[in-house]
mmCIF file as gemmi writes it, N, C-alpha and C atoms, coordinates in Angstrom:
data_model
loop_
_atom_site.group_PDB
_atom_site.id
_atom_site.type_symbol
_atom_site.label_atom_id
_atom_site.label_alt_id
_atom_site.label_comp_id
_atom_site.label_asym_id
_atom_site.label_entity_id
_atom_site.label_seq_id
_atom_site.pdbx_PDB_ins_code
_atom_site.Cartn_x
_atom_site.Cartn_y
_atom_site.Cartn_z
_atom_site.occupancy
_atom_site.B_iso_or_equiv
_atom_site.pdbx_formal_charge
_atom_site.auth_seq_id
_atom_site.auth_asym_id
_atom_site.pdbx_PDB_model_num
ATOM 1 N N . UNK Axp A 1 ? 0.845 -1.182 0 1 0 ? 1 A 1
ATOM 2 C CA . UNK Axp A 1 ? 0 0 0 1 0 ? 1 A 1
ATOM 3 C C . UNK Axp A 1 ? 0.889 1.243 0 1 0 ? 1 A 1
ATOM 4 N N . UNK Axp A 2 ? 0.315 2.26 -0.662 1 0 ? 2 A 1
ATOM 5 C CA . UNK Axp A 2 ? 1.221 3.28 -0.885 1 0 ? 2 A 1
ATOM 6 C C . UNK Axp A 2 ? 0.348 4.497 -0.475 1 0 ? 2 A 1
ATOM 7 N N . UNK Axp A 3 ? 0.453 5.721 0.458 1 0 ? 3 A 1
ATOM 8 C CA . UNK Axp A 3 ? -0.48 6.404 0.426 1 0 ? 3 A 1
ATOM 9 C C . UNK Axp A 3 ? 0.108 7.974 0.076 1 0 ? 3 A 1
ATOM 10 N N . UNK Axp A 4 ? -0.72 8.434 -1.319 1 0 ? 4 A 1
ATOM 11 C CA . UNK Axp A 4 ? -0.494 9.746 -2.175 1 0 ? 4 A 1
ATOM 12 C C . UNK Axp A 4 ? -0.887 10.765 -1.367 1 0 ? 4 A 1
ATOM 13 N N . UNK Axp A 5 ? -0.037 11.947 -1.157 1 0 ? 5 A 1
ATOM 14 C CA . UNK Axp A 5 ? -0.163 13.032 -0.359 1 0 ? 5 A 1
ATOM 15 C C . UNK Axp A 5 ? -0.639 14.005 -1.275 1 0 ? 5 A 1
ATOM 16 N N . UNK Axp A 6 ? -0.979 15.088 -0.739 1 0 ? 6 A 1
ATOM 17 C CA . UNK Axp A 6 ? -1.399 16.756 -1.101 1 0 ? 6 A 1
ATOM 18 C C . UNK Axp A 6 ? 0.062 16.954 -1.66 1 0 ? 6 A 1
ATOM 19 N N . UNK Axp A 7 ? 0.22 17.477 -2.959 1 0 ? 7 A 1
ATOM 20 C CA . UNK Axp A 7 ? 1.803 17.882 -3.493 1 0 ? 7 A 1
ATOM 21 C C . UNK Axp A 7 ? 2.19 19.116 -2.79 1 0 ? 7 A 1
ATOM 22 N N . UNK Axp A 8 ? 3.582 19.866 -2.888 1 0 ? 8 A 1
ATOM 23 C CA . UNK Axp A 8 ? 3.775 21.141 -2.897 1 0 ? 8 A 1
ATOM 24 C C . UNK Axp A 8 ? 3.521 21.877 -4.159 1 0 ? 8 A 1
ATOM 25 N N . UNK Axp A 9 ? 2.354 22.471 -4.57 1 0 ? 9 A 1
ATOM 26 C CA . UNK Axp A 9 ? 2.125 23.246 -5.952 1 0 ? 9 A 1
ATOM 27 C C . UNK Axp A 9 ? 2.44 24.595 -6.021 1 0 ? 9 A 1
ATOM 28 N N . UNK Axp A 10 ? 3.37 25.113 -5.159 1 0 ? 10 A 1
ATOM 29 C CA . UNK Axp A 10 ? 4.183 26.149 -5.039 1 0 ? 10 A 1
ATOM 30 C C . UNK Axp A 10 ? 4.614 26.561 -4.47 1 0 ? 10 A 1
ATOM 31 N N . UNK Axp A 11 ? 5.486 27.751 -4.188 1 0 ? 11 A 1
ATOM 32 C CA . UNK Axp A 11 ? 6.848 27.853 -2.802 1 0 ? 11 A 1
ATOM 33 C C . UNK Axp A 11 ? 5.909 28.421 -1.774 1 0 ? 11 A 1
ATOM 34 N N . UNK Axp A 12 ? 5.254 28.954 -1.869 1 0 ? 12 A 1
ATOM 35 C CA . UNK Axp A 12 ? 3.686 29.832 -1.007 1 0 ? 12 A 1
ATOM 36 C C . UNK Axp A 12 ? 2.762 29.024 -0.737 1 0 ? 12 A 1
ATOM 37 N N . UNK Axp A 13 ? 2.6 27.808 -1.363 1 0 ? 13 A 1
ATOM 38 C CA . UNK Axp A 13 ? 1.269 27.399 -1.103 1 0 ? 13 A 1
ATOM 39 C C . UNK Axp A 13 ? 1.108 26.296 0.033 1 0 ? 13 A 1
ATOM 40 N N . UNK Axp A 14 ? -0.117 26.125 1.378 1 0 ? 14 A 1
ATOM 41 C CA . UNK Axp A 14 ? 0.373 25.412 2.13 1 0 ? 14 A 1
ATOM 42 C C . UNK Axp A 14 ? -0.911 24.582 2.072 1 0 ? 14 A 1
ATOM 43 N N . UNK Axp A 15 ? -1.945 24.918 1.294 1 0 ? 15 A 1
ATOM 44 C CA . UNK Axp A 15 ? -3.126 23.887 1.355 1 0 ? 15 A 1
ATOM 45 C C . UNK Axp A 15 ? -3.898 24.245 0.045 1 0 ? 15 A 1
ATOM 46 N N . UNK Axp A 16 ? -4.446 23.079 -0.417 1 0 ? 16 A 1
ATOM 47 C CA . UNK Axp A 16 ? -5.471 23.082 -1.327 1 0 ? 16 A 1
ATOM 48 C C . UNK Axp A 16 ? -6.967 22.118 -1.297 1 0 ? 16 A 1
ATOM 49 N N . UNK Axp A 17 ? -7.593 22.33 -2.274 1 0 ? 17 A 1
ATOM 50 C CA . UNK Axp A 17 ? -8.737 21.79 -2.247 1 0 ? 17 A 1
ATOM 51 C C . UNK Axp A 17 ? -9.084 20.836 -3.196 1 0 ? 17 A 1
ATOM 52 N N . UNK Axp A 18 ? -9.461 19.402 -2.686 1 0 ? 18 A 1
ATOM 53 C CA . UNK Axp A 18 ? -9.93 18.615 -3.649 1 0 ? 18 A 1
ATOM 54 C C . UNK Axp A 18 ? -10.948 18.451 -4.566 1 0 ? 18 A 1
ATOM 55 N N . UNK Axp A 19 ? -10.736 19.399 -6.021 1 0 ? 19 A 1
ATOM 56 C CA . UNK Axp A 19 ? -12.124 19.065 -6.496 1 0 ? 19 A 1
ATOM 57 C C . UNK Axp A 19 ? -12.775 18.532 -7.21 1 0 ? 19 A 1
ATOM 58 N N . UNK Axp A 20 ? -11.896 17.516 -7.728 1 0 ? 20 A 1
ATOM 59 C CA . UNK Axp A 20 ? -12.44 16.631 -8.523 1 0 ? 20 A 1
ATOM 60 C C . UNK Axp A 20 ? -11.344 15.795 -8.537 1 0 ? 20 A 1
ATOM 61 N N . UNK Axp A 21 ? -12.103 13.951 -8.241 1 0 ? 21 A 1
ATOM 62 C CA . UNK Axp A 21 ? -11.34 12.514 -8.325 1 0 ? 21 A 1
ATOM 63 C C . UNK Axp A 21 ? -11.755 11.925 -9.73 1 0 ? 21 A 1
ATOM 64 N N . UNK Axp A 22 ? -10.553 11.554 -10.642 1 0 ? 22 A 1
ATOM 65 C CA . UNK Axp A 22 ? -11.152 11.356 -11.424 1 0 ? 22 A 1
ATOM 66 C C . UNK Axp A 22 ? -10.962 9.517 -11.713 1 0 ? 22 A 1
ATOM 67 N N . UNK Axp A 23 ? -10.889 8.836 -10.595 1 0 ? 23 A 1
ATOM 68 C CA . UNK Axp A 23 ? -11.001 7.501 -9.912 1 0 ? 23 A 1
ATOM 69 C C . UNK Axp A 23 ? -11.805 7.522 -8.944 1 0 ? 23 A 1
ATOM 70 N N . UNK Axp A 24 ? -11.997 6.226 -8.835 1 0 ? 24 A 1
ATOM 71 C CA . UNK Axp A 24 ? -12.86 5.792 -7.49 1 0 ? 24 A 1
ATOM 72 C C . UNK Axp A 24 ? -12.277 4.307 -7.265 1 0 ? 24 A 1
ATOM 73 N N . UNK Axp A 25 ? -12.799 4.022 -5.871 1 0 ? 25 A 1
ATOM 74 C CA . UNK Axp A 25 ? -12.204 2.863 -5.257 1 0 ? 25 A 1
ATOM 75 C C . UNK Axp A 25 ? -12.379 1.831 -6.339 1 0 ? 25 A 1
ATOM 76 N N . UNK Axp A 26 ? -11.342 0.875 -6.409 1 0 ? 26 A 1
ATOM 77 C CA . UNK Axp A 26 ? -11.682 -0.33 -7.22 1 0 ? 26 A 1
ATOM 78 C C . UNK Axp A 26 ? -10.742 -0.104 -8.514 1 0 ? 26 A 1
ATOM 79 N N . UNK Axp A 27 ? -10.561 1.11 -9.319 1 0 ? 27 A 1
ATOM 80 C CA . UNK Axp A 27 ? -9.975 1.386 -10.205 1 0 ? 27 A 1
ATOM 81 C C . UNK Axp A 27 ? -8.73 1.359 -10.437 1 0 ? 27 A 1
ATOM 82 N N . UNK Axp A 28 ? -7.95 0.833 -11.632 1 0 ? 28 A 1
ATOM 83 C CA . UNK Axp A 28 ? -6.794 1.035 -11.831 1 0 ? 28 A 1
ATOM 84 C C . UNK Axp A 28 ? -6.302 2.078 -11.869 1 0 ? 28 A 1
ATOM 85 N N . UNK Axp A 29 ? -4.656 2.694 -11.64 1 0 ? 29 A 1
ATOM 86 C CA . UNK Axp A 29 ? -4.346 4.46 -11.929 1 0 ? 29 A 1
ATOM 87 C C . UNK Axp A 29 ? -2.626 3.353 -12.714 1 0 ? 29 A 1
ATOM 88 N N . UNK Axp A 30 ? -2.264 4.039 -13.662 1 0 ? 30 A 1
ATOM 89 C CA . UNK Axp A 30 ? -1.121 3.91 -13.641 1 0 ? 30 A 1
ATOM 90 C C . UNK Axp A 30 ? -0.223 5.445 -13.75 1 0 ? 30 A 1
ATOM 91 N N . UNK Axp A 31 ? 1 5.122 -13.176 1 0 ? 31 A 1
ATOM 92 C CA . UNK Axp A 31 ? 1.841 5.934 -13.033 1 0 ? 31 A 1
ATOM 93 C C . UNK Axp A 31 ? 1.887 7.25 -13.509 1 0 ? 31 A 1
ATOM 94 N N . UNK Axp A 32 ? 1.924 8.516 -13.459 1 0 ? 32 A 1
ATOM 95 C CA . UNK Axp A 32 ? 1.501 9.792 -14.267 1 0 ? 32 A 1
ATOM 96 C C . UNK Axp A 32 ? 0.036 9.666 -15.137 1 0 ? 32 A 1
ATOM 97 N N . UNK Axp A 33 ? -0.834 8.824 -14.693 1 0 ? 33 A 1
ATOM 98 C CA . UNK Axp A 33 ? -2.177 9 -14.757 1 0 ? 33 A 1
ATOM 99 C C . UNK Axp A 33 ? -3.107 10.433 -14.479 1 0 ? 33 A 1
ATOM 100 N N . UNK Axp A 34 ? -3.744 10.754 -14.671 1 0 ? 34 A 1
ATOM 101 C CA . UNK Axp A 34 ? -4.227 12.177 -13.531 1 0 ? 34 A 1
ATOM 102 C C . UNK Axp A 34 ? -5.25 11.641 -12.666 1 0 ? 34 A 1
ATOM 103 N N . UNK Axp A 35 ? -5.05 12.198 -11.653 1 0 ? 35 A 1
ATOM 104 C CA . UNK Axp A 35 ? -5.908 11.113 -9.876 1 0 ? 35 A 1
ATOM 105 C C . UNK Axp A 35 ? -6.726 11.953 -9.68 1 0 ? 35 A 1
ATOM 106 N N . UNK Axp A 36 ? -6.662 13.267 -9.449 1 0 ? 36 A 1
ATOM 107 C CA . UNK Axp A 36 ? -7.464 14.601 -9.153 1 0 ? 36 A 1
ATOM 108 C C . UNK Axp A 36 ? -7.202 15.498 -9.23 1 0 ? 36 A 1
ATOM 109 N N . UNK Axp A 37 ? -8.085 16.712 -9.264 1 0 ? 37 A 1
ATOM 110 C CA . UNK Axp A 37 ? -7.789 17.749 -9.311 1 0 ? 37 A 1
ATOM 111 C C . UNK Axp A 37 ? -7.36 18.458 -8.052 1 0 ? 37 A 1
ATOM 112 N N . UNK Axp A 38 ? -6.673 19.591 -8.478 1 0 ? 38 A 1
ATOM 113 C CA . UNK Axp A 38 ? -6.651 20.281 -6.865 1 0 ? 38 A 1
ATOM 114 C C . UNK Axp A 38 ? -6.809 21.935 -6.888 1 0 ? 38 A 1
ATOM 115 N N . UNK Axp A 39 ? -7.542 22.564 -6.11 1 0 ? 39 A 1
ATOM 116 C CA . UNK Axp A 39 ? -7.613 24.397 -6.398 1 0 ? 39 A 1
ATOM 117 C C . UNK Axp A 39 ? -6.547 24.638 -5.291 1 0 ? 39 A 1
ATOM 118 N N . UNK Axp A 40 ? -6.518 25.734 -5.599 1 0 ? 40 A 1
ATOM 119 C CA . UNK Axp A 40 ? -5.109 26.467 -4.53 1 0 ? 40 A 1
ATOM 120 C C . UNK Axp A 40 ? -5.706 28.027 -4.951 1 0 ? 40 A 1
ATOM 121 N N . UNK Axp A 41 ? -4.996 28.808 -3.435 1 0 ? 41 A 1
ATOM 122 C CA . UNK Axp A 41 ? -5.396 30.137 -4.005 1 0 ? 41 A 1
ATOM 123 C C . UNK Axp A 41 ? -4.801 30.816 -5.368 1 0 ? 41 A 1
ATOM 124 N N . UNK Axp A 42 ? -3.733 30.605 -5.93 1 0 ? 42 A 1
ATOM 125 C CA . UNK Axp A 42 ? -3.07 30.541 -6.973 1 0 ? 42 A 1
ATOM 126 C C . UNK Axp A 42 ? -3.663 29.745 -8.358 1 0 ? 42 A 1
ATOM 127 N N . UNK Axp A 43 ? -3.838 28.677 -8.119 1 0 ? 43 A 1
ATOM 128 C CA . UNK Axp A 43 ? -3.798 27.788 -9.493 1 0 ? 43 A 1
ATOM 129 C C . UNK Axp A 43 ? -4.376 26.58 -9.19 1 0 ? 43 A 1
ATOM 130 N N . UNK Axp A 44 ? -5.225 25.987 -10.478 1 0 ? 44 A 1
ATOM 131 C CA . UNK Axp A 44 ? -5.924 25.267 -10.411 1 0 ? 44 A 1
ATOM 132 C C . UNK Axp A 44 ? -5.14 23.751 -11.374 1 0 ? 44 A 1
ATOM 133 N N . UNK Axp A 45 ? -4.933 22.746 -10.519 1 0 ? 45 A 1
ATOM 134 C CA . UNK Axp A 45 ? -4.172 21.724 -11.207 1 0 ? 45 A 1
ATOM 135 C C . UNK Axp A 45 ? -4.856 20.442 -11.331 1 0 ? 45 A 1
ATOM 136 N N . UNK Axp A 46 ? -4.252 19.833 -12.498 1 0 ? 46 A 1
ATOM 137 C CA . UNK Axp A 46 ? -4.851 18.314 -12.552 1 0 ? 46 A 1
ATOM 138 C C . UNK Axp A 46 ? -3.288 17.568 -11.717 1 0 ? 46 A 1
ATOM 139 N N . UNK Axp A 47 ? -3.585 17.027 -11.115 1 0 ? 47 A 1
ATOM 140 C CA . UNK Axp A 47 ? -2.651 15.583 -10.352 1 0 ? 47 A 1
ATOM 141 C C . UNK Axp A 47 ? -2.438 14.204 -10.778 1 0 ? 47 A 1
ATOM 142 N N . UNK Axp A 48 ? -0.583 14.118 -11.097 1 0 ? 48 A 1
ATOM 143 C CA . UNK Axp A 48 ? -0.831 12.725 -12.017 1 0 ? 48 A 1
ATOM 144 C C . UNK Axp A 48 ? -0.692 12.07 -10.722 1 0 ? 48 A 1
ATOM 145 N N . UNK Axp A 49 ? -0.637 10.72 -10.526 1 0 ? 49 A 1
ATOM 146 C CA . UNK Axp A 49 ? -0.697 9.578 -9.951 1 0 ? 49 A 1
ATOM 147 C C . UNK Axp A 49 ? 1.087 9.719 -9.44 1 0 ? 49 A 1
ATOM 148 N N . UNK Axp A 50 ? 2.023 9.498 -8.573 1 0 ? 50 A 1
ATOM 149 C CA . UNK Axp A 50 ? 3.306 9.202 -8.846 1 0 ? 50 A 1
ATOM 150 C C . UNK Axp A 50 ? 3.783 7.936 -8.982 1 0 ? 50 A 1
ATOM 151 N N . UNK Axp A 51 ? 3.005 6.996 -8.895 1 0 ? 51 A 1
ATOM 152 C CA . UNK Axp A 51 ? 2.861 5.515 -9.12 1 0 ? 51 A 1
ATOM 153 C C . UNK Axp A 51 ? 1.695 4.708 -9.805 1 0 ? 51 A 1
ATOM 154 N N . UNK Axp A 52 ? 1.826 3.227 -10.015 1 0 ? 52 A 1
ATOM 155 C CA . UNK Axp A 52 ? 0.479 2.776 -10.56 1 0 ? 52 A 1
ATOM 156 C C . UNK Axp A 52 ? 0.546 1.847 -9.56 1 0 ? 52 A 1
ATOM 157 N N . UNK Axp A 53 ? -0.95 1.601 -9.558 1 0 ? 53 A 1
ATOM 158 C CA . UNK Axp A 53 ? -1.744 0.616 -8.375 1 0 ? 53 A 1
ATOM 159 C C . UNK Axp A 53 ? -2.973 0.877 -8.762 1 0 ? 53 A 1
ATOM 160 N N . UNK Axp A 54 ? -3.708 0.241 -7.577 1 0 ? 54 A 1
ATOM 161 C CA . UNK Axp A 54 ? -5.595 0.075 -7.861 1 0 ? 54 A 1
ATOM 162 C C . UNK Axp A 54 ? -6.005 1.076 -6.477 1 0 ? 54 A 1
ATOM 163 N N . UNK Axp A 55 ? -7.043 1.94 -6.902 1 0 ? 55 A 1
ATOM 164 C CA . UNK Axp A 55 ? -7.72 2.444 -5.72 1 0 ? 55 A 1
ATOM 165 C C . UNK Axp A 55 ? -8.135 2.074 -4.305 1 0 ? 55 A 1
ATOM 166 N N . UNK Axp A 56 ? -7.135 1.996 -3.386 1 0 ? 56 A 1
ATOM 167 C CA . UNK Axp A 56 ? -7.969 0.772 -1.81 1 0 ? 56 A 1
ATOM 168 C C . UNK Axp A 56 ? -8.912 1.871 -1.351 1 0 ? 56 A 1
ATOM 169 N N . UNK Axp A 57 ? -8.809 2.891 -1.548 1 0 ? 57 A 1
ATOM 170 C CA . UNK Axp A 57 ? -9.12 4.246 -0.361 1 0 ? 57 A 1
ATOM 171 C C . UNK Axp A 57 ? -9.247 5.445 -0.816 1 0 ? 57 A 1
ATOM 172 N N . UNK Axp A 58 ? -10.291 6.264 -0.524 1 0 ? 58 A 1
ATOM 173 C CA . UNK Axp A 58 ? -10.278 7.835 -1.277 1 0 ? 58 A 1
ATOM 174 C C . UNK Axp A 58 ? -9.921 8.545 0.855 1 0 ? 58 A 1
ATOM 175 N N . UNK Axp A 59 ? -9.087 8.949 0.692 1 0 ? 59 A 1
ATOM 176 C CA . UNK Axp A 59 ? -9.4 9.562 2.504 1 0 ? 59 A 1
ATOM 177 C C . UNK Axp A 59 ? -9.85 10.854 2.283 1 0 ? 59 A 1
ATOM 178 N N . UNK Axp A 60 ? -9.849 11.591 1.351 1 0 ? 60 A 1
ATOM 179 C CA . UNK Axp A 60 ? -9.944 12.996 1.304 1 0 ? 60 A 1
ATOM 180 C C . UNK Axp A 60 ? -11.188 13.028 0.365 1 0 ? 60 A 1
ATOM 181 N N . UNK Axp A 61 ? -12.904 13.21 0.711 1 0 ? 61 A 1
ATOM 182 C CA . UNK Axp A 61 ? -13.496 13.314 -0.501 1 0 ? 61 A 1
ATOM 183 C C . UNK Axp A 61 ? -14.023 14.837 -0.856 1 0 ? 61 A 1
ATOM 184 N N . UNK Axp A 62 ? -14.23 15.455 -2.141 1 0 ? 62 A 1
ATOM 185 C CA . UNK Axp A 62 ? -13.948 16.38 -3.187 1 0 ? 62 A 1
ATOM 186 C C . UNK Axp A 62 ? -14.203 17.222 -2.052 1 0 ? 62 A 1
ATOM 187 N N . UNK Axp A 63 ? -14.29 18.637 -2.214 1 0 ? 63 A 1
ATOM 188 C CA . UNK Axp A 63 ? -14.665 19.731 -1.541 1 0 ? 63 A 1
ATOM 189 C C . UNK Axp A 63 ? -14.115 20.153 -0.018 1 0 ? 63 A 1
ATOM 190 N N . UNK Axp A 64 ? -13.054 19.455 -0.068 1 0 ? 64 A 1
ATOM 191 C CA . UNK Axp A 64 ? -12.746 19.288 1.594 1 0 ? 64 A 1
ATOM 192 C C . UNK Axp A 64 ? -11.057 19.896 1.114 1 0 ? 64 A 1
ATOM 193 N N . UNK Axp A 65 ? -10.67 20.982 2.301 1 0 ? 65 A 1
ATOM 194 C CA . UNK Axp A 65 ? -9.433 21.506 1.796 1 0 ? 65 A 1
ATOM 195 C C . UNK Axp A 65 ? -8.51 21.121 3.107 1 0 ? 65 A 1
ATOM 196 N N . UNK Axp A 66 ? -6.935 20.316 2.477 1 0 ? 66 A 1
ATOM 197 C CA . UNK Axp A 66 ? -6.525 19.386 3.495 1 0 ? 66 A 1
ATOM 198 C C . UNK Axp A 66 ? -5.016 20.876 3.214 1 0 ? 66 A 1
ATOM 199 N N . UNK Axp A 67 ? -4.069 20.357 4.24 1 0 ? 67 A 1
ATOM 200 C CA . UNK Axp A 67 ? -2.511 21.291 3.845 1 0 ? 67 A 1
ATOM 201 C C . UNK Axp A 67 ? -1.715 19.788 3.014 1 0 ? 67 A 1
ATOM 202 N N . UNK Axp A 68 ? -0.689 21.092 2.627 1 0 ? 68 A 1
ATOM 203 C CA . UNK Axp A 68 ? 0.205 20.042 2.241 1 0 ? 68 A 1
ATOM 204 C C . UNK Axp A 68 ? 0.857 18.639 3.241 1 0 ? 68 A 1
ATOM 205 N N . UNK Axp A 69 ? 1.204 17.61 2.457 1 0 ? 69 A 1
ATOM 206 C CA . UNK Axp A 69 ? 1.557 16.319 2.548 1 0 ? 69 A 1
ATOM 207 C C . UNK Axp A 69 ? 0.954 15.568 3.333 1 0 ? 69 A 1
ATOM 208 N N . UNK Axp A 70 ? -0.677 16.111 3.398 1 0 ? 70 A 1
ATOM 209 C CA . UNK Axp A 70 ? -1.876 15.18 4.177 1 0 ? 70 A 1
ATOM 210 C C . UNK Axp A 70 ? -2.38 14.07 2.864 1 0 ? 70 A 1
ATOM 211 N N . UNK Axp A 71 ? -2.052 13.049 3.632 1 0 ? 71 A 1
ATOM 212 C CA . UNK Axp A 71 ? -2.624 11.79 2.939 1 0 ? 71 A 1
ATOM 213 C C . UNK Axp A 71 ? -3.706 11.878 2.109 1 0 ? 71 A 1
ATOM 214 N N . UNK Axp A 72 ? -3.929 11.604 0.659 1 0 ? 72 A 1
ATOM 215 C CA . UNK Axp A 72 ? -5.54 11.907 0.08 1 0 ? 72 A 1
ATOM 216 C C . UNK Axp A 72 ? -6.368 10.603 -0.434 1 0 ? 72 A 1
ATOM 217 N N . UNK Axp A 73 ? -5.236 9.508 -0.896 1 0 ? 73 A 1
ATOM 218 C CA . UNK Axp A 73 ? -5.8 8.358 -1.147 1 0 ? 73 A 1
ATOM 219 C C . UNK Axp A 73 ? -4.793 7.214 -1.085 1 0 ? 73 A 1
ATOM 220 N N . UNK Axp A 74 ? -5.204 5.857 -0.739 1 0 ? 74 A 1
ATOM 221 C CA . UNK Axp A 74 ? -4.403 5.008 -0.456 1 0 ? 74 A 1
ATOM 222 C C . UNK Axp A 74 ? -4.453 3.72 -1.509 1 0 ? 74 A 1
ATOM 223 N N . UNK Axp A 75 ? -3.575 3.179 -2.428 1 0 ? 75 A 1
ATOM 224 C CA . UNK Axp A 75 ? -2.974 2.826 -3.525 1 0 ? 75 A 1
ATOM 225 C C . UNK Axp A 75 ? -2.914 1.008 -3.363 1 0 ? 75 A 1
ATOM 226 N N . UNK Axp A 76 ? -3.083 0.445 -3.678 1 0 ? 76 A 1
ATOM 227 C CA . UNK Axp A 76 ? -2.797 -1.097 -3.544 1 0 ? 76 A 1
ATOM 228 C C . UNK Axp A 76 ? -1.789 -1.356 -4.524 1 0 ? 76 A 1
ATOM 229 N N . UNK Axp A 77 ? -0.749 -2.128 -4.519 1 0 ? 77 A 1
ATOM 230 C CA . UNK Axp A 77 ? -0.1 -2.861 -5.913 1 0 ? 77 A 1
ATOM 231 C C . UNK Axp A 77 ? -0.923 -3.126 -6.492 1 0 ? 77 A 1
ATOM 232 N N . UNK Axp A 78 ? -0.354 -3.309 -8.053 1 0 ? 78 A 1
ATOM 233 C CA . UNK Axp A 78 ? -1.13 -3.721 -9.163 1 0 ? 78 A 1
ATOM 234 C C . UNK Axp A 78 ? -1.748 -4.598 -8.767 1 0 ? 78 A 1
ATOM 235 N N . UNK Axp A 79 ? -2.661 -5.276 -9.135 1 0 ? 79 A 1
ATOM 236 C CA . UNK Axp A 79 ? -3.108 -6.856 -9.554 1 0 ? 79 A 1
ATOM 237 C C . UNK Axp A 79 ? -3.745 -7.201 -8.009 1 0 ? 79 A 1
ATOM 238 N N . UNK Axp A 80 ? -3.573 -6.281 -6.929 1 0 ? 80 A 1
ATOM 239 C CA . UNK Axp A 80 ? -3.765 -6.599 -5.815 1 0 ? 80 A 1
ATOM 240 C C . UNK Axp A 80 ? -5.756 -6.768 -5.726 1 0 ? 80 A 1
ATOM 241 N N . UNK Axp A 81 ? -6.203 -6.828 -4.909 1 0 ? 81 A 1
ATOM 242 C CA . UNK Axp A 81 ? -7.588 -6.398 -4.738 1 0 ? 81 A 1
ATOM 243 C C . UNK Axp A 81 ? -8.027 -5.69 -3.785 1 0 ? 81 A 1
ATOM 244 N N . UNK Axp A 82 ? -8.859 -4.457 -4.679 1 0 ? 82 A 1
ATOM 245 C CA . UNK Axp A 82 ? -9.574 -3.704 -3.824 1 0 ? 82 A 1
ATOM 246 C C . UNK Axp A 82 ? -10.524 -3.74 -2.633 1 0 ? 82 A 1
ATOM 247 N N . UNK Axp A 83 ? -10.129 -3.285 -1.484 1 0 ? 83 A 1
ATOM 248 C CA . UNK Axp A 83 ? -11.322 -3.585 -0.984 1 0 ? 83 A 1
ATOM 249 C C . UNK Axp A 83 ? -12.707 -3.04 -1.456 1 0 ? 83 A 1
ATOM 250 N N . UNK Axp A 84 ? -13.779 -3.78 -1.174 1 0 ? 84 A 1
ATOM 251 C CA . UNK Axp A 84 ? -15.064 -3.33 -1.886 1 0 ? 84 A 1
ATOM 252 C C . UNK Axp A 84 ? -15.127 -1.851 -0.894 1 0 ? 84 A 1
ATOM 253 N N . UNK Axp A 85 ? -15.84 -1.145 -1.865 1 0 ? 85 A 1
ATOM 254 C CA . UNK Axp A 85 ? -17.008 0.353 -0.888 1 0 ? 85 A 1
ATOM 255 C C . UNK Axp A 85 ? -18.192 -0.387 -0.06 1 0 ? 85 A 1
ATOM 256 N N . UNK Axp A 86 ? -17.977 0.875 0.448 1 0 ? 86 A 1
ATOM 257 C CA . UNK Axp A 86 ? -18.992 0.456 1.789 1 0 ? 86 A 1
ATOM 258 C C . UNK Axp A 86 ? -20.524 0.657 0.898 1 0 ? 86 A 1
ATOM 259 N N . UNK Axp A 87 ? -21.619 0.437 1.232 1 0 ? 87 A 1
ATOM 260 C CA . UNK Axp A 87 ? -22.889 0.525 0.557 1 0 ? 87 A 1
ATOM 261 C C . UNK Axp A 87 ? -22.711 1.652 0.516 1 0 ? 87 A 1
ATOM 262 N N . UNK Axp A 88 ? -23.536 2.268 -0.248 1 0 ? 88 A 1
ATOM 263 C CA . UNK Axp A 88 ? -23.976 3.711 -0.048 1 0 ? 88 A 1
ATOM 264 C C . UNK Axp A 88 ? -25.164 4.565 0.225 1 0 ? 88 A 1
């Protein structure tokens, strides 16, 4: 398991906002994939993946503004299996 942090998206910037996943649990990402978006008071970015794996975990969902190098989603090895989502 690998778990993807909030990047540094600039020398000023210490938090952003998640606003769009463009995965969900269960899904493959490979490596420089784009995972989500992120707003900042500055600039609005798409986020590649820095690895490939399958979705175990979203911890951060959209609209919620975390600081930098807070955990946002947690990664399984390839080929591994997802855990299922909870009902909804």
């Amino acid at each position: 398991m690998a778990d993807i942090v909030m990047p540094q998206l600039g020398e000023s910037v210490t938090e952003g906002t998640i606003t769009k996943w463009f995965k969900q649990v269960g899904d493959s990402v490979a490596e420089d994939e784009i995972l989500f978006e992120v707003s900042t008071d500055k600039v609005d970015s798409e986020v590649p993946s820095p690895t490939a794996g399958v979705i175990a975990e979203i911890l951060v969902p959209e609209g919620e503004t975390v600081d930098v190098g807070t955990p946002l989603v947690r990664l399984a090895e390839a080929g591994a299996a997802a855990p299922e989502a909870p009902p909804a």
